[in-house]
N, CA, C and O of each residue as an XYZ file, in Angstrom:
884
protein
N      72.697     37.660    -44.043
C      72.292     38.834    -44.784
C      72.325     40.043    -43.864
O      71.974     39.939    -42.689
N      72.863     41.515    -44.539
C      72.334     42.212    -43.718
C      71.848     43.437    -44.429
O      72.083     43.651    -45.619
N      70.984     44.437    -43.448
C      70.691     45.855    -44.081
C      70.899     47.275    -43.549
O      71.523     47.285    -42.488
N      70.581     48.330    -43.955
C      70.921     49.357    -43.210
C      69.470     49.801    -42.622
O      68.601     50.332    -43.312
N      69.361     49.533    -41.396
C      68.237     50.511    -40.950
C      68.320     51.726    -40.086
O      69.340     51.774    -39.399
N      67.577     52.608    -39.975
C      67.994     53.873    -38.903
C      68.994     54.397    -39.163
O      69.378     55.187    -38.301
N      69.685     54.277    -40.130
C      71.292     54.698    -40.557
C      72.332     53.508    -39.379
O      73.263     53.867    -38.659
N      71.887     52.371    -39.497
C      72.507     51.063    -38.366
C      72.884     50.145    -39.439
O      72.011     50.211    -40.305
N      73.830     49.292    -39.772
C      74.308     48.396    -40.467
C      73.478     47.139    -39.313
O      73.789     47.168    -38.122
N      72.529     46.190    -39.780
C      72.293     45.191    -38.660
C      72.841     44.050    -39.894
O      72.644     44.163    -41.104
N      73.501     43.057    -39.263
C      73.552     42.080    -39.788
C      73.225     40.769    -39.132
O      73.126     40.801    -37.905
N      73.037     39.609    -39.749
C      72.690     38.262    -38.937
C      71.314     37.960    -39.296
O      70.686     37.212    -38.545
N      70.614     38.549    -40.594
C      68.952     38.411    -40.868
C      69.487     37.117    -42.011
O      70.505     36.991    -42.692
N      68.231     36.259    -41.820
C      68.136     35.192    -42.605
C      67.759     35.712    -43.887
O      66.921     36.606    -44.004
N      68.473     35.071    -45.046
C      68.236     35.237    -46.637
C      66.850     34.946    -46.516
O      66.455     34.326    -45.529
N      65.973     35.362    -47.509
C      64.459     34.999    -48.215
C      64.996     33.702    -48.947
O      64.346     32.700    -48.648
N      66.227     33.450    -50.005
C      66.398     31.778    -50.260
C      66.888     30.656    -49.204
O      67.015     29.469    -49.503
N      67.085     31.078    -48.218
C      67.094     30.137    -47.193
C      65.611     29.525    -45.930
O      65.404     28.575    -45.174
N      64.879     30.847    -46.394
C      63.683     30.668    -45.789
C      63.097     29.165    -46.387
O      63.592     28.638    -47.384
N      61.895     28.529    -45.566
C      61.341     27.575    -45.975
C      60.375     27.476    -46.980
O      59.363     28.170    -46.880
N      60.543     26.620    -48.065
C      59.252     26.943    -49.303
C      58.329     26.424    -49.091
O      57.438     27.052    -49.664
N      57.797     25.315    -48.411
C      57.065     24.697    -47.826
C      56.159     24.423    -46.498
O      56.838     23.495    -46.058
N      55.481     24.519    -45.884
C      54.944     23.970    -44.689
C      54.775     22.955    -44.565
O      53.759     22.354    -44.912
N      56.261     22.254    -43.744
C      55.910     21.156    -43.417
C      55.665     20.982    -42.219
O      56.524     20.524    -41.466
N      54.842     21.205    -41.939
C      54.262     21.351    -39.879
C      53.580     22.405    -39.865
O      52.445     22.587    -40.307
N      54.806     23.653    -38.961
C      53.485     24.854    -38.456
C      54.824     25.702    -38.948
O      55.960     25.232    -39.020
N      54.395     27.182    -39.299
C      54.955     28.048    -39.283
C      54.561     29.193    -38.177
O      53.380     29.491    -37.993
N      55.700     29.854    -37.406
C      54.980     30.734    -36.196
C      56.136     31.888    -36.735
O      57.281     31.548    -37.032
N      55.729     33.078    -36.800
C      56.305     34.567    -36.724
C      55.475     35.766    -35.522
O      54.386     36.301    -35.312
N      56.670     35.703    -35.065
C      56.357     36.482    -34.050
C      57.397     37.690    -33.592
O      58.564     37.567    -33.964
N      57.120     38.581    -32.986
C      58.188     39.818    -32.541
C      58.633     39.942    -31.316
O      57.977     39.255    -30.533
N      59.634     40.647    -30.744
C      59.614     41.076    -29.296
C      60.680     42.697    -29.408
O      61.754     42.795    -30.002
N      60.075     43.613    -28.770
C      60.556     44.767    -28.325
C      61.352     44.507    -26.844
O      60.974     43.934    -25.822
N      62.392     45.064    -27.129
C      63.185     45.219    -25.671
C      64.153     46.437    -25.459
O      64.153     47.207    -26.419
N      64.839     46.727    -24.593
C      65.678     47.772    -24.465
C      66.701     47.357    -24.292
O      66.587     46.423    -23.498
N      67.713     47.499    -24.579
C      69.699     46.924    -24.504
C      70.215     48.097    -23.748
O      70.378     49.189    -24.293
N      70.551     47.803    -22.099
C      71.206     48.735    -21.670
C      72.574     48.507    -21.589
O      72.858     47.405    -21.121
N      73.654     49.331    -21.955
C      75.177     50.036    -22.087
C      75.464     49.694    -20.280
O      74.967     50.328    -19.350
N      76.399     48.519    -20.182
C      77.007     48.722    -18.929
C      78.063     49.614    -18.579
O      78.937     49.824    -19.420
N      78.124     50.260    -17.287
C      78.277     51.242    -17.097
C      80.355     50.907    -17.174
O      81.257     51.739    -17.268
N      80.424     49.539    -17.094
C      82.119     49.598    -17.697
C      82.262     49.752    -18.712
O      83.429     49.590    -19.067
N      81.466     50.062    -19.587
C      81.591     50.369    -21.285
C      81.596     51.633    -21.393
O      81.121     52.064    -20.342
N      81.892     52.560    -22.139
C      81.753     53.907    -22.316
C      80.951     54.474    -23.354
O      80.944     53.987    -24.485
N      80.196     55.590    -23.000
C      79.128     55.951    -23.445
C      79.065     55.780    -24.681
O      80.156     55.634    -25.232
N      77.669     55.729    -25.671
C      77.509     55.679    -26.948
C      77.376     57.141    -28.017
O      76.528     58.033    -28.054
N      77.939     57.031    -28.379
C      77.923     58.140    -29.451
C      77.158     57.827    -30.726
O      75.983     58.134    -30.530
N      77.311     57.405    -31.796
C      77.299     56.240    -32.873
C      76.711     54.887    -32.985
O      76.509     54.206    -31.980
N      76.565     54.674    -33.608
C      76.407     53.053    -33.816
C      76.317     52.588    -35.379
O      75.431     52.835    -36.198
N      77.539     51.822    -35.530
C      77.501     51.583    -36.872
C      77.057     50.324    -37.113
O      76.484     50.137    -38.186
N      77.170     49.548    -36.468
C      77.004     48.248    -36.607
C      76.216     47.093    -35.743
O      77.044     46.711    -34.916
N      74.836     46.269    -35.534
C      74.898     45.322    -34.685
C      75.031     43.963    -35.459
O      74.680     43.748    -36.619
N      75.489     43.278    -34.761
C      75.272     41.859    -35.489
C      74.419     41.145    -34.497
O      74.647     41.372    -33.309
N      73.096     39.987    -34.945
C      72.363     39.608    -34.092
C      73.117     37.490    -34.587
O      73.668     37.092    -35.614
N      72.812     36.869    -33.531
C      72.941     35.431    -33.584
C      72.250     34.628    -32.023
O      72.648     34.732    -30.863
N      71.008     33.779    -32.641
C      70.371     33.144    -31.782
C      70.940     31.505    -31.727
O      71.056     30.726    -32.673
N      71.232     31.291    -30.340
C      71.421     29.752    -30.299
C      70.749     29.199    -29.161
O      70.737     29.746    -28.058
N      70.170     28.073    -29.443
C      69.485     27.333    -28.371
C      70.247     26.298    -27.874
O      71.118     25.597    -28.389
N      69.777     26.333    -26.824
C      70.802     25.241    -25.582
C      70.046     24.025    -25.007
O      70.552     22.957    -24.663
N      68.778     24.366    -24.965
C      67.698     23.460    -24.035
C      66.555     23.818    -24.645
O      66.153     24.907    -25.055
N      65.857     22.188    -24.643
C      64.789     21.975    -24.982
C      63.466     21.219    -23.931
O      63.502     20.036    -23.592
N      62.801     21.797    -23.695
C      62.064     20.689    -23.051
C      59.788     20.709    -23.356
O      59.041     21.614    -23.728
N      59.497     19.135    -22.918
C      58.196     19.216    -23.659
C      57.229     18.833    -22.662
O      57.394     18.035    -21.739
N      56.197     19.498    -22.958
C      55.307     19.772    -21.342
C      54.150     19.286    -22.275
O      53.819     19.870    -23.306
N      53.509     18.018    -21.733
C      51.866     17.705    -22.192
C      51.066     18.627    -21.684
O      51.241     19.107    -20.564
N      50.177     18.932    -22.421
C      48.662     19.757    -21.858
C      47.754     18.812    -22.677
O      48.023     17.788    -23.307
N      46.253     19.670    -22.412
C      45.120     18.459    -22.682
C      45.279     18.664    -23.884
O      45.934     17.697    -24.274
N      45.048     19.459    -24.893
C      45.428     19.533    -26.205
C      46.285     18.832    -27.365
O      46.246     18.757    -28.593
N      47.185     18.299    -26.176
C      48.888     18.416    -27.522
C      49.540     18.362    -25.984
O      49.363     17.932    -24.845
N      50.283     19.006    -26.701
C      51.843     19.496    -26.079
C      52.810     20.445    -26.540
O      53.287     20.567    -27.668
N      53.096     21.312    -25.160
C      54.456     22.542    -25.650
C      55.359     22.152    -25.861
O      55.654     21.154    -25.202
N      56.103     22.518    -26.610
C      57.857     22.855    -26.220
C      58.242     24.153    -26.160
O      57.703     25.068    -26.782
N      59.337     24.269    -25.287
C      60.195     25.309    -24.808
C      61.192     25.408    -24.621
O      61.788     24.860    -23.693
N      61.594     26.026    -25.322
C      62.748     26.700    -26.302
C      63.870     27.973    -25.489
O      63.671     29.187    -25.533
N      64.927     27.348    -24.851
C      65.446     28.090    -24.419
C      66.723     28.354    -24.728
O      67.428     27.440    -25.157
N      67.289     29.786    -24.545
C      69.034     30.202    -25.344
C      69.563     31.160    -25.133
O      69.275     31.715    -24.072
N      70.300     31.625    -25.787
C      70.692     33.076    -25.962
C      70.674     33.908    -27.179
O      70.870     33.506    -28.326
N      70.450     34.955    -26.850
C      70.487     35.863    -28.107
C      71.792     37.046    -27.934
O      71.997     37.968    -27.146
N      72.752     36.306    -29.470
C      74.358     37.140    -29.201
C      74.032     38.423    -29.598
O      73.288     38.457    -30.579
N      74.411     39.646    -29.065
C      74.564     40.707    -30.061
C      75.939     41.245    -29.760
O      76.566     41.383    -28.709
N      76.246     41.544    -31.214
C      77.822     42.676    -30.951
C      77.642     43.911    -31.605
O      77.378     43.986    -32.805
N      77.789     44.982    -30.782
C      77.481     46.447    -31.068
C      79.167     47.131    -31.432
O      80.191     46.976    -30.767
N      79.005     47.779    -32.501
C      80.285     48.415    -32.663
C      80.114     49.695    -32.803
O      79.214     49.845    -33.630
N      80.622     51.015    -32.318
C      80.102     52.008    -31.838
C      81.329     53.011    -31.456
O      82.412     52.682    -30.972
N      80.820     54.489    -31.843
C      82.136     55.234    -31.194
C      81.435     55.516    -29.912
O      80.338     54.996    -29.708
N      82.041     56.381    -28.944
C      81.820     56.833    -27.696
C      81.707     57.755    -27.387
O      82.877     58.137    -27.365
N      80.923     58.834    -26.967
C      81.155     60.367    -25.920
C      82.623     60.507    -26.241
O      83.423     59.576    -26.148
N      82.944     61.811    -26.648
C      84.713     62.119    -26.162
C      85.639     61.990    -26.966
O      86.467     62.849    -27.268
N      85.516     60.405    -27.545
C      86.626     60.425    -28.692
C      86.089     59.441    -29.508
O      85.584     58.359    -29.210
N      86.278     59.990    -30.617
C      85.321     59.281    -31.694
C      86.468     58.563    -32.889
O      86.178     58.194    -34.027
N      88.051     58.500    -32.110
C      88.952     58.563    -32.790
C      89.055     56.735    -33.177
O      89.713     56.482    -34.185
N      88.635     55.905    -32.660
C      88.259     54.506    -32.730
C      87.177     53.648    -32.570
O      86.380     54.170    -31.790
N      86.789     52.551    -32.966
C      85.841     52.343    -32.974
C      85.362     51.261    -31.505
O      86.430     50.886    -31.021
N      84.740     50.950    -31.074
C      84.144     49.797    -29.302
C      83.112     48.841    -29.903
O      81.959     48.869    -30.334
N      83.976     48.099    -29.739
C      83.008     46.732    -29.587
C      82.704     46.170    -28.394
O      83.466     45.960    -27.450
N      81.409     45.909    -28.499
C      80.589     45.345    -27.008
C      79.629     44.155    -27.371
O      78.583     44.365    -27.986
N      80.022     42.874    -26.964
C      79.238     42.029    -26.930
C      78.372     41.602    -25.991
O      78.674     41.721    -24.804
N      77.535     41.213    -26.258
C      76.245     40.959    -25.171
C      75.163     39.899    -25.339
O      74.227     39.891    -26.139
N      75.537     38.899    -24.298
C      74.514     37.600    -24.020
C      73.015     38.092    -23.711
O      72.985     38.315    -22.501
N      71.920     38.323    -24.208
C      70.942     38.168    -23.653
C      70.509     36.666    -23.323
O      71.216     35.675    -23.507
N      68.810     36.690    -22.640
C      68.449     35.809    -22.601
C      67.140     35.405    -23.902
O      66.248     36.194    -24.213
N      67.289     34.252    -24.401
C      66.401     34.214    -25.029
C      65.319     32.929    -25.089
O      65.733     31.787    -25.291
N      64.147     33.172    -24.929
C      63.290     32.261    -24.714
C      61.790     32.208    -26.089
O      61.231     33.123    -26.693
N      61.616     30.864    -26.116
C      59.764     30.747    -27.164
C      59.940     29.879    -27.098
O      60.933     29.153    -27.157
N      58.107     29.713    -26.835
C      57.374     28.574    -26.842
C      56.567     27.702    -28.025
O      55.788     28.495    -28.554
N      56.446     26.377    -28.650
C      55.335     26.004    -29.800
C      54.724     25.177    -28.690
O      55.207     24.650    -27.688
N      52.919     25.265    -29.438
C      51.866     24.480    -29.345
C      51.684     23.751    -30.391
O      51.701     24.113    -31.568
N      51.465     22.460    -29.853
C      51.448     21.295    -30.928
C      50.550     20.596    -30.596
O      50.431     20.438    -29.380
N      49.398     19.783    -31.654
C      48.831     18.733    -31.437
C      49.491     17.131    -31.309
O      50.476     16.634    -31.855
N      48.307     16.456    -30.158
C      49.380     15.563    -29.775
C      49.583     14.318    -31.030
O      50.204     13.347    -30.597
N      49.277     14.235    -32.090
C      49.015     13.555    -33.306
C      50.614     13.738    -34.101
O      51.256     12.770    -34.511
N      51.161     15.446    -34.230
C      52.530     15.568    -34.629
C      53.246     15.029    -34.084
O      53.273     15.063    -32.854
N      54.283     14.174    -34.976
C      55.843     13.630    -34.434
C      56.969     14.796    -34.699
O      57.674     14.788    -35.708
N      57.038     15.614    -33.864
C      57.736     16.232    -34.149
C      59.512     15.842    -34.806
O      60.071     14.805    -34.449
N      60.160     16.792    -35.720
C      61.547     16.434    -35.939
C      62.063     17.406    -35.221
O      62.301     17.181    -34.035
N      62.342     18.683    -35.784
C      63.173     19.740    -35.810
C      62.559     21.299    -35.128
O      61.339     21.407    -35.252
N      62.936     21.941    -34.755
C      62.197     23.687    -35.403
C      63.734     24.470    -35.558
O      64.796     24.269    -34.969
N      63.344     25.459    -36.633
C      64.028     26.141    -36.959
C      63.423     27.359    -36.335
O      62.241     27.507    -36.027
N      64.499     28.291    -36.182
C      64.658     29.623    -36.217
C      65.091     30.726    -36.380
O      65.911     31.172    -35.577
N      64.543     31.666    -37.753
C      65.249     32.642    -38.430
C      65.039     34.094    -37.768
O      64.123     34.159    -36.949
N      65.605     34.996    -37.962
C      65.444     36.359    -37.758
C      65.654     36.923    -38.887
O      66.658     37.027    -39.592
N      64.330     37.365    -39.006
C      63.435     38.150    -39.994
C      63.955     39.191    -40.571
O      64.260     39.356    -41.753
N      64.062     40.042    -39.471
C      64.130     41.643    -39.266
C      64.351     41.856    -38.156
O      63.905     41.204    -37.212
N      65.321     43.124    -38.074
C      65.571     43.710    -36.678
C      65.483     45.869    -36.993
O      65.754     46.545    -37.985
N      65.178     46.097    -36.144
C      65.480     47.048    -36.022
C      66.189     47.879    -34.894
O      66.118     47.389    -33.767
N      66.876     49.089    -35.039
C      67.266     49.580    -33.690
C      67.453     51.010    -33.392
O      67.828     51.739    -34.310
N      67.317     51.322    -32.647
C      67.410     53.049    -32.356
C      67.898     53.771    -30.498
O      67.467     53.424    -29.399
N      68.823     54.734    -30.832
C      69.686     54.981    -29.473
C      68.659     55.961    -29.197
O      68.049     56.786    -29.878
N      68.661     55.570    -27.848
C      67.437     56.171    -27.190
C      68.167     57.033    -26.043
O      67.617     58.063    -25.654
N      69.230     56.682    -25.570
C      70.148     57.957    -25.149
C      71.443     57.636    -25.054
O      71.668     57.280    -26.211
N      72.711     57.487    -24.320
C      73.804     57.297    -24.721
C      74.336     56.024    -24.352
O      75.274     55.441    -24.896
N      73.357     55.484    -22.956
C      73.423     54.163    -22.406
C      71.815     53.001    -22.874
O      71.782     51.798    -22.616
N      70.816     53.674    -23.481
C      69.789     52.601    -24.296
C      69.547     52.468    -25.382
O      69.426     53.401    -26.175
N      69.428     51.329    -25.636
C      69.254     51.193    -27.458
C      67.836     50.458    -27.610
O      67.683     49.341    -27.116
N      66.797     51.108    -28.306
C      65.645     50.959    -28.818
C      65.990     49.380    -29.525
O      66.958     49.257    -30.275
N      65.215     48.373    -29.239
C      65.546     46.953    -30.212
C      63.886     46.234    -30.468
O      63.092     46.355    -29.536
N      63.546     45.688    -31.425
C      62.979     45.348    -32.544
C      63.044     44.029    -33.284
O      63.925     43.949    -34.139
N      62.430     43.213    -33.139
C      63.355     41.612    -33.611
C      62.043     40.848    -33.847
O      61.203     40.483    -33.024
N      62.086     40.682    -35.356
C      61.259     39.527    -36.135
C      61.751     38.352    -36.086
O      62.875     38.179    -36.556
N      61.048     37.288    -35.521
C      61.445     36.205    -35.796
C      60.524     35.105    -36.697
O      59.332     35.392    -36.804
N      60.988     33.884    -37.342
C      60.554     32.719    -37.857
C      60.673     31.952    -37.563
O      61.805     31.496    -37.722
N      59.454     30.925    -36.735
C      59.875     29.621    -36.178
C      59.136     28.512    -37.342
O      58.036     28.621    -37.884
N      60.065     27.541    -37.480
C      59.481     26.471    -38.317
C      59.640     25.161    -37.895
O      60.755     24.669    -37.718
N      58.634     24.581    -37.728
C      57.747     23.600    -37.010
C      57.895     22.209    -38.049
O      56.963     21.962    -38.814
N      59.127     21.318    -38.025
C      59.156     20.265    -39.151
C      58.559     18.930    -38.476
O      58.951     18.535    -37.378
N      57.429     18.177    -39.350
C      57.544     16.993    -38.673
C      58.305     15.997    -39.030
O      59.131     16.265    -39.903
N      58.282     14.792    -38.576
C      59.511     13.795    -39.091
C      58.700     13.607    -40.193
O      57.509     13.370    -40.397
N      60.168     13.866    -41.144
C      60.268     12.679    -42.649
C      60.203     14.112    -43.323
O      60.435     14.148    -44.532
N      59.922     15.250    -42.695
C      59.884     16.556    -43.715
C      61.117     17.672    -43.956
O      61.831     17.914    -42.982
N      61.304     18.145    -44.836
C      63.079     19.122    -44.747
C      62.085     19.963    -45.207
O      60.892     19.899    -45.503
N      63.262     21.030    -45.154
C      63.100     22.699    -45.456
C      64.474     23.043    -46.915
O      64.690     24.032    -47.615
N      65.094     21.731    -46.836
C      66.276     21.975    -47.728
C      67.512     22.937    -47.276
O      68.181     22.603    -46.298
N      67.888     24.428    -48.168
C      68.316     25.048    -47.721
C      68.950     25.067    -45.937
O      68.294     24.612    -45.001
N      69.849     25.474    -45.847
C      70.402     26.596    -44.209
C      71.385     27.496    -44.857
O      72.048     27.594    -45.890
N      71.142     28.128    -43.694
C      72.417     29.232    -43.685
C      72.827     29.904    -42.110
O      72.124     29.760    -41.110
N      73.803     30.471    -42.149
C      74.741     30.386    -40.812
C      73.189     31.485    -40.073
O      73.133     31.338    -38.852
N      72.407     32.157    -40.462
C      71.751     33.026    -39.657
C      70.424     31.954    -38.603
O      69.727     32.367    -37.676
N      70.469     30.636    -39.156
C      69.694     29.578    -38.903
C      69.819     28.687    -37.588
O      70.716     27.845    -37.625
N      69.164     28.744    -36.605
C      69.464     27.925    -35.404
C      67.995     27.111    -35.541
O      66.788     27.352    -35.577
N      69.154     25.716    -35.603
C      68.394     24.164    -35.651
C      68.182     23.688    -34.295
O      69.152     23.496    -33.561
N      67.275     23.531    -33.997
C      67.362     22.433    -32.778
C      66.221     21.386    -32.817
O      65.007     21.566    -32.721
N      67.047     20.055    -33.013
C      66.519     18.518    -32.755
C      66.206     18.319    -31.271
O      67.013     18.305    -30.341
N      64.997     18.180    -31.233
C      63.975     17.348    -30.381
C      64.790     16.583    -29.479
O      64.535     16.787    -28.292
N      65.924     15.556    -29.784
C      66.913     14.789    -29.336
C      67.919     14.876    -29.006
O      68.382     14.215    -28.077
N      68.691     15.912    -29.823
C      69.661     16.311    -29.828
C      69.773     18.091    -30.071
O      69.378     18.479    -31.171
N      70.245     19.065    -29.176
C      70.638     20.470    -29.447
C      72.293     21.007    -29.722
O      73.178     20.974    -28.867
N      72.399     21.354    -30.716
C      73.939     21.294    -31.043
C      73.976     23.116    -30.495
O      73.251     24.028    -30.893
N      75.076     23.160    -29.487
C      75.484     24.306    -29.169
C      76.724     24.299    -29.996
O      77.508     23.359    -29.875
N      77.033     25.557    -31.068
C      78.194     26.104    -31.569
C      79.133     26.377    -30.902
O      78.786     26.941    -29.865
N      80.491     26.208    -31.030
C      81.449     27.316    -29.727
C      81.926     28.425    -29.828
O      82.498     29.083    -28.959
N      81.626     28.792    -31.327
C      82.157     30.227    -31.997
C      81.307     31.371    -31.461
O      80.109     31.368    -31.178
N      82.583     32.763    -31.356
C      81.655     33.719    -30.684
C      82.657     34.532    -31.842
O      83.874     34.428    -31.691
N      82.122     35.334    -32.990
C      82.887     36.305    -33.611
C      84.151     37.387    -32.978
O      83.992     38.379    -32.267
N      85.297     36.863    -33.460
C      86.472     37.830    -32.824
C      86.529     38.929    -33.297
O      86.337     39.032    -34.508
N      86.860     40.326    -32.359
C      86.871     41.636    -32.817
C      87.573     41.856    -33.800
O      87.391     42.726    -34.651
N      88.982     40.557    -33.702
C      90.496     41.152    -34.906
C      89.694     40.975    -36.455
O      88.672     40.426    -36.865
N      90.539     41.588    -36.885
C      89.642     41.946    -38.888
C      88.510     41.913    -39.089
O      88.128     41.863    -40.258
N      87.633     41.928    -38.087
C      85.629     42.351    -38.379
C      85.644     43.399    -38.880
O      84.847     43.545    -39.807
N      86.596     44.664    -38.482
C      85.973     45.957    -38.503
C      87.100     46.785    -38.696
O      87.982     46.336    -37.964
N      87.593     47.964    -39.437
C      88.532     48.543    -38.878
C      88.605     49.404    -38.095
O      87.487     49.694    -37.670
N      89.602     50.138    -37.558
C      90.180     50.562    -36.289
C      89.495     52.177    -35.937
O      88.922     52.734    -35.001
N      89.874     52.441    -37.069
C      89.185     54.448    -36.984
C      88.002     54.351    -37.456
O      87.388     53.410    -37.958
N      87.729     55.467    -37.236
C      86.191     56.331    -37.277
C      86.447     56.412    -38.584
O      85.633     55.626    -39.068
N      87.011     56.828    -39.378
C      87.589     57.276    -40.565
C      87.099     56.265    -41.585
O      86.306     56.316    -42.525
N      88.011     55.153    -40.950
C      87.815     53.929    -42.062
C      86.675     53.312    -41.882
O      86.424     52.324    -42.571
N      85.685     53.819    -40.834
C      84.698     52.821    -40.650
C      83.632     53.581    -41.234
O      82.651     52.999    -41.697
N      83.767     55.205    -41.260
C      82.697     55.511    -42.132
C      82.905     55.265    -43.552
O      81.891     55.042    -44.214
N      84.129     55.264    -44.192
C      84.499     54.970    -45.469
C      83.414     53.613    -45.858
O      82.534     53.586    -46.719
N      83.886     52.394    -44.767
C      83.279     51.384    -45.646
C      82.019     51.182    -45.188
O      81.437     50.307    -45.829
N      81.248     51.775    -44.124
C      80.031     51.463    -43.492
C      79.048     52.796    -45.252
O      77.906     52.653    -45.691
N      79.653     53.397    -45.517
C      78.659     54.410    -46.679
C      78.870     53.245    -47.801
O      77.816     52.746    -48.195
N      80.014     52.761    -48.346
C      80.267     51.929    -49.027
C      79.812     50.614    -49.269
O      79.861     49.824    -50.212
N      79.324     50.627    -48.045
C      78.292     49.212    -48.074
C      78.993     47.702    -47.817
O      78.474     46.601    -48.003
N      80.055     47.948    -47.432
C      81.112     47.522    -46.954
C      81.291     47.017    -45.930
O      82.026     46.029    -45.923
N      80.708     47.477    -44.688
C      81.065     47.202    -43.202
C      79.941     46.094    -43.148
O      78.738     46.352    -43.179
N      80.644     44.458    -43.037
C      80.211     42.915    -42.877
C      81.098     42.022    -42.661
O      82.273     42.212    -42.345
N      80.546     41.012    -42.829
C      81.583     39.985    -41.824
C      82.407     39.700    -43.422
O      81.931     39.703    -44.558
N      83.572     39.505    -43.021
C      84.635     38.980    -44.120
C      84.314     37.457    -44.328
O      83.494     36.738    -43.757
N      85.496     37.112    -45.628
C      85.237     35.950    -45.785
C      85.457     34.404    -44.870
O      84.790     33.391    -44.658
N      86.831     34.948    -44.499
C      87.535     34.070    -43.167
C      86.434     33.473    -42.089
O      86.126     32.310    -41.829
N      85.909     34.880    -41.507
C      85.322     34.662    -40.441
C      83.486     33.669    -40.999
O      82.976     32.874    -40.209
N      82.928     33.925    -42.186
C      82.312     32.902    -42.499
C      82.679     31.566    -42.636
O      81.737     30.796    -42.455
N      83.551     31.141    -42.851
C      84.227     29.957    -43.111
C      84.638     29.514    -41.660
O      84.753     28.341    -41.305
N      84.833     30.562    -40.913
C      85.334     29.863    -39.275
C      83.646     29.686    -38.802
O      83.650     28.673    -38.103
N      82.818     29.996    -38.844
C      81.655     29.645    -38.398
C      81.294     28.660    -39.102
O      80.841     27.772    -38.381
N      81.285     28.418    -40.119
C      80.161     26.522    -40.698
C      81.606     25.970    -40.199
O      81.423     24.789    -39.905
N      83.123     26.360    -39.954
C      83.580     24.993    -39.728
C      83.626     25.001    -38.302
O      83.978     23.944    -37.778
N      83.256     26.278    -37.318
C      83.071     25.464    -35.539
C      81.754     24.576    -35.820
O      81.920     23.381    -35.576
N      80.567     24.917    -36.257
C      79.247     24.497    -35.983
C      79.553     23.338    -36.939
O      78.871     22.384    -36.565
N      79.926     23.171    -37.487
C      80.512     21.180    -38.123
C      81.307     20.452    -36.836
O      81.052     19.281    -36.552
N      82.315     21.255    -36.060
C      82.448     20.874    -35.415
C      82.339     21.150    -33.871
O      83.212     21.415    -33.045
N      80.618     20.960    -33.725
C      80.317     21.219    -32.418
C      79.414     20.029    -31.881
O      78.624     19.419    -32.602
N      79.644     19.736    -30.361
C      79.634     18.563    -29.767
C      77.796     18.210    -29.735
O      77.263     19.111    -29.087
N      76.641     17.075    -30.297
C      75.753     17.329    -29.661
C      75.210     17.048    -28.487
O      75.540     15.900    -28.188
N      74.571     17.504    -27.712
C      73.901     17.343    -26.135
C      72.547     16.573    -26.177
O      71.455     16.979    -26.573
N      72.855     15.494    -25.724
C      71.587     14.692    -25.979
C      70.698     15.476    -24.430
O      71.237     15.652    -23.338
N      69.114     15.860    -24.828
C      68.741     16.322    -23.382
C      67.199     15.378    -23.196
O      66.133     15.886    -22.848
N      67.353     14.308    -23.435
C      66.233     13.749    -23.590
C      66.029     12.655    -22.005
O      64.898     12.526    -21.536
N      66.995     12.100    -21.474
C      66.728     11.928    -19.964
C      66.309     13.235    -19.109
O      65.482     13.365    -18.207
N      67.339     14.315    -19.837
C      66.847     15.589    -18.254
C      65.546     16.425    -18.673
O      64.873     16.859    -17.738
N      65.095     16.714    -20.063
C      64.578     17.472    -20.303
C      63.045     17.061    -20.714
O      62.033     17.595    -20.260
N      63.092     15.942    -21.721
C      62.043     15.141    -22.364
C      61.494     14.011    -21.515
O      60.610     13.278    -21.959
């Protein structure tokens, strides 16, 4: 799903029908503010029409305390910024960018854990000068125990099994995301227009069908 905020096209927010109808475990929502700085081989920001956000987790691991027990949740958070520049506003720059992304659950030691999910809520964003971008990010963690579903997914959804963490290999290609001029990109960004095509949905559920899983339960568990 996506929306327009700040006059920003963000896309990569989880549908409300894909959300979970149920509590089956724990539900945790939580936020984090950060700043996205413009490397200095990129050229300055002018614009910003577009981010797309995508969280994937890589590693899992579970730490007893007297209580229960944590897990910790570690990954990346993709973003791709599409944007004109200082100077010439005659095309459009795409810039992708790995952050790091990390969260923790507290659990009693009684739960068998299965799954947790994690959606993004909401994002917001705002250029704070030509090299920082103001960022904003709701998230939904959902806490399944075994024998319980959530039903529903959708591609904005990162699963990770207790046993198994499936890393995707798809990273969205610049060719046909977006078009080329300023021109055409304000045309379809007012139009409501500027999103991922159909192709490129269909190339994402079919890498993540076919992506390898990592058992991390000797190194991690």
């Amino acid at each position: 799903m996506e929306i327009v905020r700040n006059f920003i096209n963000v896309a990569g927010l989880a549908d409300e029908n894909s959300l979970p109808a149920n509590i089956n475990g724990q539900i945790i929502e939580y936020s984090e503010n950060d700043t996205i700085f413009i490397p200095n081989t990129q050229p300055e920001v002018k614009n910003i029409f577009q981010i797309m956000i995508k969280v994937e987790i890589n590693n899992s691991r579970r730490i007893k305390t007297p209580t229960g027990y944590t897990v910790v949740l570690d990954g990346i958070k993709k973003l791709k910024i599409v944007y004109t520049q200082n100077g010439d506003s005659s095309k459009a720059n795409f810039l992708d960018m790995n952050l790091p992304y990390n969260c923790y659950v507290e659990l009693p030691q009684h739960i068998k854990l299965d799954s947790i999910n994690i959606y993004v809520l909401d994002a917001y964003f705002d250029m704070l000068d030509s090299r920082k971008i103001y960022s904003h990010i709701l998230y939904l963690v959902n806490v399944m125990a075994q024998g319980e579903s959530t039903g529903m997914m959708d591609s904005t959804q990162s699963t990770v099994n207790i046993s198994n963490v499936t890393m995707p290999k798809h990273m969205l290609e610049q060719r046909n995301l977006l078009p080329a001029t300023t021109e055409q990109i304000e045309e379809n960004y007012f139009d409501g227009l500027l999103t991922y095509n159909d192709t490129n949905e269909r190339q994402i559920e079919k890498d993540d069908a076919n992506a390898s899983p990592i058992d991390l339960d000797a190194e991690y568990l």
